[in-house]
TORFI-811530 format. One record per residue (C-alpha): residue number from 1; residue in one letter; x, y, z. Coordinates in steps of 0.001 Angstrom, whole numbers. Layout:
REM TORFI-811530
+------+------+---------+---------+---------+
| resi | resn |       x |       y |       z |
+------+------+---------+---------+---------+
|  NUM |    A |       X |       Y |       Z |
...
+------+------+---------+---------+---------+
//
This chain:
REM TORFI-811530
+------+------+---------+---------+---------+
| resi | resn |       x |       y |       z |
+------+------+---------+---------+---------+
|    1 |    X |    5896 |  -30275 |    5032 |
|    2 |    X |    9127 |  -28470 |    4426 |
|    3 |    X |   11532 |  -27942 |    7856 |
|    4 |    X |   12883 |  -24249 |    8571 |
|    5 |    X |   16429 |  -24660 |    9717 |
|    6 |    X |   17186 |  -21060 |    9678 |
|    7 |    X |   15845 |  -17475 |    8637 |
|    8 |    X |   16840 |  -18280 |    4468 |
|    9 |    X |   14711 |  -21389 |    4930 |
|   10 |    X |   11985 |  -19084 |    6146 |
|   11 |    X |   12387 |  -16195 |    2978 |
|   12 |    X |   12632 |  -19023 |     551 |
|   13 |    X |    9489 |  -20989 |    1582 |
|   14 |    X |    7267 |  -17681 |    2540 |
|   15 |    X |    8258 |  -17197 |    -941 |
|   16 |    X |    6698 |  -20118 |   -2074 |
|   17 |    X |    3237 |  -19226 |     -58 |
|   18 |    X |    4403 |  -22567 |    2146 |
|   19 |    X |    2816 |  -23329 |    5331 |
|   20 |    X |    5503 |  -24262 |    6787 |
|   21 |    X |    6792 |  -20545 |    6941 |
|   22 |    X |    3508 |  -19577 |    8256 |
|   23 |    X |    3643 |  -21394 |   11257 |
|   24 |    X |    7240 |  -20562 |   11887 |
|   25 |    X |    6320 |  -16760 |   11265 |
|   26 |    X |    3067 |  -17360 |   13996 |
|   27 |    X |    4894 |  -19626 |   16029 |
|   28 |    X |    8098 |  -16888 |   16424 |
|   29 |    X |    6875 |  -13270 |   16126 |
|   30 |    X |    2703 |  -13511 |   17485 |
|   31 |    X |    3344 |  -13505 |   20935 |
|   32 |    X |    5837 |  -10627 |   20834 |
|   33 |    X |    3728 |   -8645 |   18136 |
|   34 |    X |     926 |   -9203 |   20743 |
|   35 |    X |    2680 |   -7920 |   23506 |
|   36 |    X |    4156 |   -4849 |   21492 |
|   37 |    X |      23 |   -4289 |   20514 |
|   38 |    X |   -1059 |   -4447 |   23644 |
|   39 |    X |    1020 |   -1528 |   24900 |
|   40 |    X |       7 |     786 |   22036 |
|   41 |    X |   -3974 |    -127 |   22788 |
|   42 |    X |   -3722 |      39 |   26160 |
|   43 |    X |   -3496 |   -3868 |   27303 |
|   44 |    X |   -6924 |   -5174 |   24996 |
|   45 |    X |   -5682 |   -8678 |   24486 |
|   46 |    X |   -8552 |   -9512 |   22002 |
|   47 |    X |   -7852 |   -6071 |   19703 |
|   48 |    X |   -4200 |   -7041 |   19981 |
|   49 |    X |   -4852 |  -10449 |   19105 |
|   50 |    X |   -6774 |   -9435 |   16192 |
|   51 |    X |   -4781 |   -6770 |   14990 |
|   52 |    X |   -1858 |   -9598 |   14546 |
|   53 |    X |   -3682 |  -11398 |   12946 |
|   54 |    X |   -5262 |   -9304 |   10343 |
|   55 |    X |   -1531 |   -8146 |   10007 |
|   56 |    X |    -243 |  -12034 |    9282 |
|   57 |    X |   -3465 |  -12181 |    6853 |
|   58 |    X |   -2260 |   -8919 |    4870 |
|   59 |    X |    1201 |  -10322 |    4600 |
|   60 |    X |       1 |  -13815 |    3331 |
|   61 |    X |   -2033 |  -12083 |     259 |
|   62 |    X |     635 |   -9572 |     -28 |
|   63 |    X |    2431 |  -12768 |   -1375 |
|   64 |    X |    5939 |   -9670 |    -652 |
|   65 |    X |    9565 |  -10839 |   -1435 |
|   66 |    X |   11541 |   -9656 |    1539 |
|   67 |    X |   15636 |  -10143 |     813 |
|   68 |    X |   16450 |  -10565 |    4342 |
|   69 |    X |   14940 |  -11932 |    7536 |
|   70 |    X |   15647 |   -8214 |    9112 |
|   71 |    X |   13661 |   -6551 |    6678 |
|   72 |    X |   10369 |   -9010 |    7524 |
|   73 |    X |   10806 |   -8412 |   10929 |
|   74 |    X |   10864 |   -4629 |   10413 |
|   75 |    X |    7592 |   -5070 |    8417 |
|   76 |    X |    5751 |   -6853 |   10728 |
|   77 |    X |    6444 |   -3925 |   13799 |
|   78 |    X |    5751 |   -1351 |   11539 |
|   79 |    X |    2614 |   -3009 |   10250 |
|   80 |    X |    1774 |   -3610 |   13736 |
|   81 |    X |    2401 |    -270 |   14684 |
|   82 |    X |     369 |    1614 |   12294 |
|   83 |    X |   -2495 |    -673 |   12113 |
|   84 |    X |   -2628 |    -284 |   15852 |
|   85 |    X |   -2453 |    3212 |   16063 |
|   86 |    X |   -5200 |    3067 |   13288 |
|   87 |    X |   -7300 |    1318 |   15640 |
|   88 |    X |   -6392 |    4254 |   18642 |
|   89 |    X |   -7662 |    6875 |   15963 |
|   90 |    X |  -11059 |    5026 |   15082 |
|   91 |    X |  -11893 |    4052 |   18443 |
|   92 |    X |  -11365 |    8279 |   19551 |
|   93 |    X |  -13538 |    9116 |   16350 |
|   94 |    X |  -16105 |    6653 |   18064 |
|   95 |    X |  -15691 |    8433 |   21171 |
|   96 |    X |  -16566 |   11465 |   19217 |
|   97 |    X |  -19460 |   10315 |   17496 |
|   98 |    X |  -20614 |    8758 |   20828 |
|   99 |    X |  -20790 |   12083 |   22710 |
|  100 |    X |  -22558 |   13791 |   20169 |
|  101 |    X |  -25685 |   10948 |   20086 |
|  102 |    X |  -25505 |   11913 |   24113 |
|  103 |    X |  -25975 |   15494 |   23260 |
|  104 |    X |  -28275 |   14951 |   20396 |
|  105 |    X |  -30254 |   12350 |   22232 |
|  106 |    X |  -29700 |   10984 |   25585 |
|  107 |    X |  -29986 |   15596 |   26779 |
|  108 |    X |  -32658 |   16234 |   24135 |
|  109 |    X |  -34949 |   18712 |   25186 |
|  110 |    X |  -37610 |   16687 |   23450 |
|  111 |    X |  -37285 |   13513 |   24520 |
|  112 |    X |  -40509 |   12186 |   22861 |
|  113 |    X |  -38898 |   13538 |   19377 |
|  114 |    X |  -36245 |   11280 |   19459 |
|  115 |    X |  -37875 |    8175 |   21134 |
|  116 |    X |  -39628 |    8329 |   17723 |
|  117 |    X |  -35918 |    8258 |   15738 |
|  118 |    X |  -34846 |    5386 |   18587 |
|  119 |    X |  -37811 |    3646 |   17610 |
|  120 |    X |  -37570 |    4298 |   13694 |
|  121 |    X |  -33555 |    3232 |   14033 |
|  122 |    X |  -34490 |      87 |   15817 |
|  123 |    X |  -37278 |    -898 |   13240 |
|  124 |    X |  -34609 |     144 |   10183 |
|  125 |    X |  -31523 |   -2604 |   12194 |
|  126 |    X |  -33725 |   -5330 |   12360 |
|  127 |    X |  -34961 |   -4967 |    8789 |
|  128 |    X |  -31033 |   -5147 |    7991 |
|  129 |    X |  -30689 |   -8333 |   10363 |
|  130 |    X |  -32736 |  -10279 |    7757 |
|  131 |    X |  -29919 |   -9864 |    5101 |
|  132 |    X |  -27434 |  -11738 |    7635 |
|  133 |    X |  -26635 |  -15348 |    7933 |
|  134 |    X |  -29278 |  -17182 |   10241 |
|  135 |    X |  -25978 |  -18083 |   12399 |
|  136 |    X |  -25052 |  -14461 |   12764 |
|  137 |    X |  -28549 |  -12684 |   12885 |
|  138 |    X |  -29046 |  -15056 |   16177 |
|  139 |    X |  -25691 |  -14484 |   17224 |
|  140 |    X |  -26133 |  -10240 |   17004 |
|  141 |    X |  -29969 |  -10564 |   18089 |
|  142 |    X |  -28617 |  -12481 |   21593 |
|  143 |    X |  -25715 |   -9588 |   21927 |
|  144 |    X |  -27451 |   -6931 |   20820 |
|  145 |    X |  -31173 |   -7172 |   21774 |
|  146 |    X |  -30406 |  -10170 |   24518 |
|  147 |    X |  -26894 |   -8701 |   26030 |
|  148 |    X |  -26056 |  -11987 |   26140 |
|  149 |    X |  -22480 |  -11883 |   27085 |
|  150 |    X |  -19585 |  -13738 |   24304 |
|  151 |    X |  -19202 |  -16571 |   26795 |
|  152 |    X |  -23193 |  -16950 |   26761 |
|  153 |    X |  -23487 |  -16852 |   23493 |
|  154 |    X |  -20685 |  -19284 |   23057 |
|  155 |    X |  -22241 |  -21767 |   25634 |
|  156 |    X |  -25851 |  -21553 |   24158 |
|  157 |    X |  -25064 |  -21885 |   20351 |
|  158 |    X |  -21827 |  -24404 |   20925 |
|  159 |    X |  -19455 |  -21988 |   19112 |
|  160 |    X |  -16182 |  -20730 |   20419 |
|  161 |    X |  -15700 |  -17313 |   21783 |
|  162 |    X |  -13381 |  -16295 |   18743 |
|  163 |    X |  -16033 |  -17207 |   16733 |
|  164 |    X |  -18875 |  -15196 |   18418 |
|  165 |    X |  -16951 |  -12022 |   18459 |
|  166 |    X |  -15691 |  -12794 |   14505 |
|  167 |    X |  -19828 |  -12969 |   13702 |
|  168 |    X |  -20718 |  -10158 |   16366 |
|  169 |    X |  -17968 |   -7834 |   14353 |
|  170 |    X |  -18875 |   -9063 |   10944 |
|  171 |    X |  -22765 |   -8305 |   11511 |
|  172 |    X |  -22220 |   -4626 |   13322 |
|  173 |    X |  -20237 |   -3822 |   10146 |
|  174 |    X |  -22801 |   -5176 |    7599 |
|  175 |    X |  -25656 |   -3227 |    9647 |
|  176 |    X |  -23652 |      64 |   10322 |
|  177 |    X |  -22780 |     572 |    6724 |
|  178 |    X |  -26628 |    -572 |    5225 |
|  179 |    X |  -27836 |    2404 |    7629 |
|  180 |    X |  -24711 |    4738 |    7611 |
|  181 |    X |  -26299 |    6994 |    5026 |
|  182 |    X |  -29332 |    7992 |    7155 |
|  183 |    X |  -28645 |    7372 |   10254 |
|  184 |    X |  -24760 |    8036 |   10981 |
|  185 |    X |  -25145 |   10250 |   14119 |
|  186 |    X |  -27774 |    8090 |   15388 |
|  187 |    X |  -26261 |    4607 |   15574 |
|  188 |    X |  -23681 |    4240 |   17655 |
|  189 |    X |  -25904 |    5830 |   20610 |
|  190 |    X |  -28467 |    3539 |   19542 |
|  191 |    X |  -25709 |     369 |   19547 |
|  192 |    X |  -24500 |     833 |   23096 |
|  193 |    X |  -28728 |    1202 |   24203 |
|  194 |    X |  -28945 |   -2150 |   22869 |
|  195 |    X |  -25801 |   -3674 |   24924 |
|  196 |    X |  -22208 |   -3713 |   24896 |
|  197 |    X |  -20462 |   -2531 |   21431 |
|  198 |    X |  -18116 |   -5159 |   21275 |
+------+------+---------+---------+---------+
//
């Protein structure tokens, strides 16, 4: 593996796609990136932590020719930045969509109505869970349907924690956008019924 001496070692090997750089760029700039995350969504070490990482992953298959190590540094907090404040946006349109299943459901005047929908919505997910991986339908079914905590699910299926929350995330998206044409205003009510939402 190639050694990084300084930041032209760095441009010329993350030219090359080389490892190496990789693990200097990690090593160097994900703790600070984490830390600059975590102040723009509000001290969430796992969102931060992912956000950074999805970041590093866009730059990798970006395959980008930066001239100088100043302009890859200036990518990487703007990157950051917007990606986080992406996140900030989604999670207030969740918020949104959130109050509305409380008005539309939780304060229904007809509660018998919409124990019918809950019960519909519940039959439609777990016709959806059969399309996931046997590893991840049991992994959502104990979160979801268990509220089995990460750490739980971790210890009884011998996977890590990053792991659990990587299938939990994977499977809510898979199942939210199956039953997103029907059911949009309905789910994410429905989600936090089952347990916690992430």
């Amino acid at each position: 593996m190639a050694t990084i001496e300084n930041d032209n070692d760095c441009l010329e090997l993350l030219r090359k796609n080389d490892t190496a750089a990789w693990q200097y760029l990690i090593r160097v700039y994900y703790p600070v990136l984490c830390r600059f995350a975590k102040r723009i969504l509000l001290d969430n070490d796992t969102a931060a932590e992912d956000a950074i990482m999805e970041i590093f992953v866009k730059l990798w298959r970006q395959n980008a020719d930066f001239t100088c190590m100043q302009q890859l540094k200036q990518y990487l907090y703007t990157s950051t930045r917007n990606h986080c404040l992406n996140i900030v946006r989604s999670k207030q349109r969740e918020k949104i969509r959130h109050e509305v299943f409380a008005e539309t459901y939780l304060h229904a005047d007809d509660p018998d109505e919409h124990e019918i929908i809950y019960a519909e919505l519940l039959a439609e997910i777990r016709k959806e869970m059969v399309s996931l991986s046997p590893r991840m339908r049991e992994v959502f079914y104990l979160a979801y349907f268990k509220k089995m905590s990460n750490e739980e699910i971790a210890g009884h299926l011998q996977l890590s924690n990053q792991t659990v929350r990587n299938q939990k995330t994977t499977a809510l998206s898979i199942i939210r956008k199956a039953l997103k044409p029907k059911w949009e205003t309905y789910l994410p009510g429905l989600l936090i019924c089952l347990g916690k939402f992430y």
